[in-house]
C-alpha positions in Angstrom: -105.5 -104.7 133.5 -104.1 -106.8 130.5 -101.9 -104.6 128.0 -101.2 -106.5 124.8 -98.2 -106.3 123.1 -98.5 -104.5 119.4 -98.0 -106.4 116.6 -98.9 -105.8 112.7 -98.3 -109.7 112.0 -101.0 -110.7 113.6 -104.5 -109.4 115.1 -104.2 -108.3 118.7 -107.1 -106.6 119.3 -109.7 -108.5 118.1 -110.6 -107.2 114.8 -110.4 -103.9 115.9 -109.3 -100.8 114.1 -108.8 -97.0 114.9 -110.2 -95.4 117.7 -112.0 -99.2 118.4 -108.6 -100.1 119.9 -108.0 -99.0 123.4 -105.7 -95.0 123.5 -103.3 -96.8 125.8 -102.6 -99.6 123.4 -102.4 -97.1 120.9 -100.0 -95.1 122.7 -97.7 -98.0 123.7 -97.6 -98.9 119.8 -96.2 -95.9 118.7 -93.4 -95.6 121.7 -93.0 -99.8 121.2 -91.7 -99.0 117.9 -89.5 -95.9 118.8 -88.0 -97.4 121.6 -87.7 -100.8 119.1 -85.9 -99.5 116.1 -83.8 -96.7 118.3 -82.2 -99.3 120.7 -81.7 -102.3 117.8 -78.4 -101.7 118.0 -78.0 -102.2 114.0 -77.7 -98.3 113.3 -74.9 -96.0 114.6 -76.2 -93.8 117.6 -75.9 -90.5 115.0 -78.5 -92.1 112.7 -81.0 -93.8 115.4 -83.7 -91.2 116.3 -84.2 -90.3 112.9 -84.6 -93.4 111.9 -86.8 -94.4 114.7 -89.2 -91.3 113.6 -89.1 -91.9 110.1 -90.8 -95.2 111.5 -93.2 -93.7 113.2 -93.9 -90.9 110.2 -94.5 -93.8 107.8 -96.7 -95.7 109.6 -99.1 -92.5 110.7 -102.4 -93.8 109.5 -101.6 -97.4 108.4 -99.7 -98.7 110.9 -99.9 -96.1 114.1 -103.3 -93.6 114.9 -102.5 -90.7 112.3 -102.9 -88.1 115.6 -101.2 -89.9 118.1 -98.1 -90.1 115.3 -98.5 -86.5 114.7 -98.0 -85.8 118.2 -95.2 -88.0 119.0 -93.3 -86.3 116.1 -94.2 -83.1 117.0 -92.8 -83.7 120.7 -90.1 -85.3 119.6 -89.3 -82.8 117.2 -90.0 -79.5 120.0 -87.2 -82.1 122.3 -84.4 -81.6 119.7 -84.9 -78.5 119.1 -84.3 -78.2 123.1 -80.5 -79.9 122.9 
């Protein structure tokens, strides 16, 4: 099985758009650009998740599926309130 990496410069699925593009690519997009923004490096370690979600709230709809975003932040949120 093929997984292509997520992109919004350029057209990886073919045209696609919302639930046309396969869940698992859909899923990797949204923890892509987590895992991207919290381990850049460029932010102190305080400020990274935030950050990171304030990615992933942003681009709920546009750039990420709106439920699959809701769901991450909800997670994420439920893990923090853990520590």
């Amino acid at each position: 099985m093929a997984i292509m990496k997520s992109g919004a410069a350029r057209d990886t699925h073919g045209g696609k758009k919302g639930t046309e593009i396969p869940l698992l690519s859909r899923i990797i997009a949204v923890a892509e650009a987590y895992d991207r923004v919290y381990n850049s490096g460029e932010l102190p370690p305080e400020g990274r998740a935030e950050s990171a979600l304030k990615v992933i709230r942003d681009g709920a709809g546009t750039q990420f599926d709106p439920q699959l975003a809701d769901m991450f932040l909800r997670l994420a949120s439920n893990e923090r309130d853990l520590d």
